[in-house]
C-alpha positions, 0 to 999 in steps of 0.5 A: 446486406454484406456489411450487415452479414459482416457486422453479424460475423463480428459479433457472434466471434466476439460473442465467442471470445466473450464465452471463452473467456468467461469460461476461463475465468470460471476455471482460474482458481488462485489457491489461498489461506485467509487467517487472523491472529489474536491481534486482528492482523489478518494474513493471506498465504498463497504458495507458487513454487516457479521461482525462488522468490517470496513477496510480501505486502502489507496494506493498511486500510487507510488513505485519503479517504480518512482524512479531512478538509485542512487535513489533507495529504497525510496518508501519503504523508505517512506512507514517506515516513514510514520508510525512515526508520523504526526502533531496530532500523537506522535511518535509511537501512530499510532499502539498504537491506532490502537492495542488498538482499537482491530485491525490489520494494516500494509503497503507495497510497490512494483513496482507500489504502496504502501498501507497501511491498517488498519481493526478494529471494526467499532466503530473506522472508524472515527478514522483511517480515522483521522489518515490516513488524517493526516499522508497525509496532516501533516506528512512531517513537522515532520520528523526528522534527528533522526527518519529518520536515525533510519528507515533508519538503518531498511530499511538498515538491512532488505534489509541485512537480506532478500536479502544479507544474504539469499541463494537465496536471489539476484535471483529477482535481477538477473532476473529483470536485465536481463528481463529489459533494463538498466534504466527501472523502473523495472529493479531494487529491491524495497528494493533499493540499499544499497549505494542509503539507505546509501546516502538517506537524509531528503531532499529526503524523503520531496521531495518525499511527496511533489511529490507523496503523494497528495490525486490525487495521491491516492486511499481511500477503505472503505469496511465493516460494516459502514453507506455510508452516515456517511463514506462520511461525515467523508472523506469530513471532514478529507480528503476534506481540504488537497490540491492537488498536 
């Protein structure tokens, strides 16, 4: 009878919590701007004023689930290339200038998506929005057979490294082909197959800027220390005057 008098105890605190926290949850409320420009860019704006920082992000509604069998892996593909060069970006400068402005960058990719973000000081907002615009609108005229057999060769030894050669490395592999049917979006790994890497061409990865890197296709954060007004002006000016899709 004490254990049950405990076990009730129990559940009426976490009953509580429960409450608690969902009437906080209820009263958390994240300020935002939601706005689209002419081109279908659709750009979130969200102003925090506790550090001298800015961080952008930029998600392109594509991954793996847009791509199909003996086709697989290119998302994540892309998301290599994308960090080579564009028009105005020499090989290799997109993480130099961004270090050298004092921040952090990185990308990725899933089922549903891939991003790519930058945090730095707010001093520089204008330059990675520049960077940004030009690897979406002038990037795909730069590829190279060269630079793309490299990031394929990267892509090929980061898929052997975490998943061919790791222990346990095949279970997402197992549970997805057996959760979905044969044909299904999710019924392969990001990373791809090997054999769809291998085969995977110059051609293929223009094709797939060309289908799903558009600025419709995309969604710009802004969230930081920064001037709303300044920030929209500067996203006009570098991302308005890239076509749509």
């Amino acid at each position: 009878m004490k254990y049950l008098k405990g076990l009730a105890i129990v559940f009426l605190l976490v009953g509580a919590v429960s409450c608690s926290q969902e009437k906080k949850a209820d009263e958390l409320s994240i300020q935002f701007e939601k706005y689209t420009l002419e081109n279908g860019l659709d750009v979130v704006l969200h102003q925090d004023k506790s550090d001298p920082i800015v961080s952008v992000a930029i998600m392109y509604h594509v991954g793996s689930n847009r791509e199909v069998p003996g086709r697989t892996g290119f998302a994540h593909l892309f998301e290599h290339m994308l960090f080579q060069e564009s028009e105005n970006i020499p090989q290799d400068q997109f993480f130099k200038k961004i270090q050298d402005a004092g921040g952090t960058l990185n990308g990725g990719t899933w089922t549903d998506g891939t991003v790519y973000y930058e945090i730095v000081p707010n001093n520089a907002l204008e330059m990675v929005l520049w960077m940004e615009s030009d690897r979406m609108g002038y990037m795909i005229n730069t590829v190279t057979q060269a630079a793309f057999m490299n990031q394929q060769e990267v892509v090929q030894n980061e898929k052997r490294q975490r998943v061919d050669n790791n222990p346990y490395g095949h279970t997402d592999y197992v549970i997805d082909k057996n959760i979905y049917p044969e044909g299904h979006p999710y019924n392969w790994q990001v990373i791809g197959e090997l054999v769809d890497l291998q085969n995977a061409t110059v051609a293929d990865v223009k094709d797939f800027h060309h289908n799903f890197y558009d600025p419709n296709n995309a969604t710009l954060v802004i969230a930081g220390d920064f001037k709303e007004k300044e920030a929209k002006k500067l996203v006009e000016k570098y991302f308005g005057e890239i076509k749509r899709g």
